[in-house]
C-alpha positions as CSV (number, residue, x, y, z in Angstrom):
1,X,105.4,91.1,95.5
2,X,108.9,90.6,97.1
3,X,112.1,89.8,94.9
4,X,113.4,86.6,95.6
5,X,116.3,86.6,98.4
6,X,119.7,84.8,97.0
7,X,119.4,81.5,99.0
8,X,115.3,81.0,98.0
9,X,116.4,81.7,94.7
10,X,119.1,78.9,95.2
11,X,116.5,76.5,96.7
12,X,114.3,77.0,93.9
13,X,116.8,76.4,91.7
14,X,118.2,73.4,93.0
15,X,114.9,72.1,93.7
16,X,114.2,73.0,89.7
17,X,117.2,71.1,88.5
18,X,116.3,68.0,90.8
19,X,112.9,67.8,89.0
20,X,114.7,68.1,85.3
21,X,117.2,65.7,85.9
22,X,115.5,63.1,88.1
23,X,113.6,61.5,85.4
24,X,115.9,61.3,82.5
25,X,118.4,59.4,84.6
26,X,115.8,57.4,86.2
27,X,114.6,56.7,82.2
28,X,118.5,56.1,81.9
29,X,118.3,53.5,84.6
30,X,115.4,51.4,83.4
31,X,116.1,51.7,79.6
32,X,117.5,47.9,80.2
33,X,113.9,46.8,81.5
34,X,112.4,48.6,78.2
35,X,110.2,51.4,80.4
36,X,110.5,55.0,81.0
37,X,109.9,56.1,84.6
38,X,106.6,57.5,83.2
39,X,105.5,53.6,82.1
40,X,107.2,52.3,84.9
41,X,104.6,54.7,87.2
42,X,101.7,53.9,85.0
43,X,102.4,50.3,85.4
44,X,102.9,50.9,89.3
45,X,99.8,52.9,89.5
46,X,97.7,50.0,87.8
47,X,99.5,47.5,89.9
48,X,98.3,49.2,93.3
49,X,94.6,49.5,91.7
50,X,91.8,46.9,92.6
51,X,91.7,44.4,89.6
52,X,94.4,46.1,88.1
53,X,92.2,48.8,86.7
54,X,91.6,52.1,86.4
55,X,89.5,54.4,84.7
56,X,92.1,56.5,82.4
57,X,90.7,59.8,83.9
58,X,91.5,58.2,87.4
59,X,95.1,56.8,85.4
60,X,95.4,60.8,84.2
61,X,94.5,62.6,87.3
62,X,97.2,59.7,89.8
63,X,100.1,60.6,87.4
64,X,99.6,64.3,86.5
65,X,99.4,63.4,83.0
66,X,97.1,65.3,80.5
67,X,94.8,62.6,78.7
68,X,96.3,62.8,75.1
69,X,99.5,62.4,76.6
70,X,97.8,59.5,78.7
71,X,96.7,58.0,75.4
72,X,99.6,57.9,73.7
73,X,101.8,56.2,76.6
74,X,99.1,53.7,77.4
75,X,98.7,53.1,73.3
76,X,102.8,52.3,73.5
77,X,101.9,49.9,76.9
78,X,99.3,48.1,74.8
79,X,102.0,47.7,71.5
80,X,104.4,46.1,74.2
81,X,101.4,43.9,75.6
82,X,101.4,45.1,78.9
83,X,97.9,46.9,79.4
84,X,95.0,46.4,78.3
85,X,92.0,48.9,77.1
86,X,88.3,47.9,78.4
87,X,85.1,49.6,78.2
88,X,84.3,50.4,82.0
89,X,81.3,47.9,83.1
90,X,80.0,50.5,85.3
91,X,80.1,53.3,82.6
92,X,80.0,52.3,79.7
93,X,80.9,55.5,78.4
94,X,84.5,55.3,80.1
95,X,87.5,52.9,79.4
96,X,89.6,51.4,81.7
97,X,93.3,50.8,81.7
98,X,93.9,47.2,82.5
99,X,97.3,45.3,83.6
100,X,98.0,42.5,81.7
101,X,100.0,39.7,83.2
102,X,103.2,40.5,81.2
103,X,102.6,43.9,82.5
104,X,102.6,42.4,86.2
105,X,105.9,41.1,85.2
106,X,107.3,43.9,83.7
107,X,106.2,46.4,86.4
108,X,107.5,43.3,89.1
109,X,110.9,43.2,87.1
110,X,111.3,47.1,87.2
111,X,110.7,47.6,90.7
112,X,113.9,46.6,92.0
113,X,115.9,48.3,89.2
114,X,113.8,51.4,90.1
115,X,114.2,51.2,93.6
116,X,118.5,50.8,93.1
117,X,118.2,53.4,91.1
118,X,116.8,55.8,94.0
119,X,118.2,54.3,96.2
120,X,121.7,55.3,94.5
121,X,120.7,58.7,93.1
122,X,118.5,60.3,96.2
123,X,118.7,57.8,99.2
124,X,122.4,57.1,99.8
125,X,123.4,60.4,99.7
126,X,121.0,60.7,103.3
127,X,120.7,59.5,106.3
128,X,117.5,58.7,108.3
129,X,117.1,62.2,109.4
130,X,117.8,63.1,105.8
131,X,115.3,61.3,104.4
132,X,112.5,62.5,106.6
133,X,113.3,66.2,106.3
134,X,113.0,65.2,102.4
135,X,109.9,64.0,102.9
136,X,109.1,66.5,105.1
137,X,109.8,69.4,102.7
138,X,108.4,68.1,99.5
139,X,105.1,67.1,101.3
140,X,105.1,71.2,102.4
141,X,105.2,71.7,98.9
142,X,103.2,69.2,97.7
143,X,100.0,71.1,99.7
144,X,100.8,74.1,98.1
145,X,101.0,72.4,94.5
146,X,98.1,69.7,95.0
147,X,95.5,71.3,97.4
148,X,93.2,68.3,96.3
149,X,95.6,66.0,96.6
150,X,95.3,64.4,93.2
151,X,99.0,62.9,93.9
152,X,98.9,62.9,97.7
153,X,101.8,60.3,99.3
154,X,100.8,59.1,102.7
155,X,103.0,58.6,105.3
156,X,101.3,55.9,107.5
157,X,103.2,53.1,108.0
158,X,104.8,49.9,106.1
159,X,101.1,48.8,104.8
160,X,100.3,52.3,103.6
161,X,100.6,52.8,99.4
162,X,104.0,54.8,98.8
163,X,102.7,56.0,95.5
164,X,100.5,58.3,94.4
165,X,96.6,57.6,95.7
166,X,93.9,59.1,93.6
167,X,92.1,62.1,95.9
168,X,90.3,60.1,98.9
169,X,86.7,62.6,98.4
170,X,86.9,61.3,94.9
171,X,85.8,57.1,93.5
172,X,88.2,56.4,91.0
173,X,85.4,54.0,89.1
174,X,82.5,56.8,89.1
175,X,84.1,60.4,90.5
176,X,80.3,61.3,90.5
177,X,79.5,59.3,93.8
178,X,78.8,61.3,96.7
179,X,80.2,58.5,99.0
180,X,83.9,57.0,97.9
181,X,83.1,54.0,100.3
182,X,80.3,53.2,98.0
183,X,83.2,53.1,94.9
184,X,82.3,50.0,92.8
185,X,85.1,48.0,91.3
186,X,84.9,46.5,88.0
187,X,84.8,42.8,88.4
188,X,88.2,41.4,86.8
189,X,87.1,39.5,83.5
């Protein structure tokens, strides 16, 4: 192995600050809206799921969370009323993480706050060509990180998700199926 030269070692560590920093001013931010960008992405990721559902492996695996850690977050969502906890009616082995309405709200009321708050803090600071080198370079990292692209981020147009989509070989209501097309949703209750 190679010692690092000066300006990777400055990339690295710029990049390593970013990724401290970030989120405690984005928990800063939404503090008014009572979320932490952790909820906030939670509630985001149930939000984007069919039904408002997800299995909390699937929930686990989308936000790079470890399950106790999962647990405890979605335990504090259920205090606040916001999700829900379901026995899976496909496995009934597995629960599902459910949005509740208030949690619709909540997750509807955060998103503009959230999205200021990037907007301020990352966005402003480039312009267009900015931005896509951004994306660019994090998504060159990102393969390196996520070679099964638990937290992949497509790039494919206004309709496509901007958040994190659970790994496309993988059905996030029975992981077991050899065909995601044949993914079946829990009905909504």
């Amino acid at each position: 192995m190679t010692e690092l030269r000066q300006d990777e070692r400055v990339a690295v560590a710029r990049l390593h600050a970013l990724l401290e920093l970030l989120p405690t001013a984005l928990d800063r931010q939404l503090a008014a809206t009572g979320l932490t960008s952790f909820e906030f992405t939670l509630l985001e990721a149930l939000h984007e799921a069919d039904a408002g559902r997800l299995r909390l492996s699937a929930l686990a695996s989308r936000t790079n969370a470890t399950l106790p850690r999962l647990s405890r977050v979605v335990t504090g969502l259920e205090r606040k009323g916001l999700v829900a906890r379901m026995a899976c009616e496909v496995d009934g082995r597995a629960t599902n993480a459910v949005l509740t309405e208030a949690g619709g709200r909540a997750y509807r009321d955060g998103r503009p706050v959230y999205d200021d708050a990037v907007r301020r803090m990352v966005l402003d600071g480039l312009d267009e060509e900015g931005v896509g080198r951004l994306a660019d370079l994090a998504y060159a990292v990102l393969t390196k990180l996520d070679p099964d692209r638990r937290l992949a981020v497509t790039n494919e147009g206004p309709e496509a998700p901007c958040s994190a989509d659970p790994a496309p070989t993988e059905c996030a209501a029975d992981p077991a199926l050899p065909d995601p097309a044949a993914c079946p949703a829990d009905p909504p209750d």
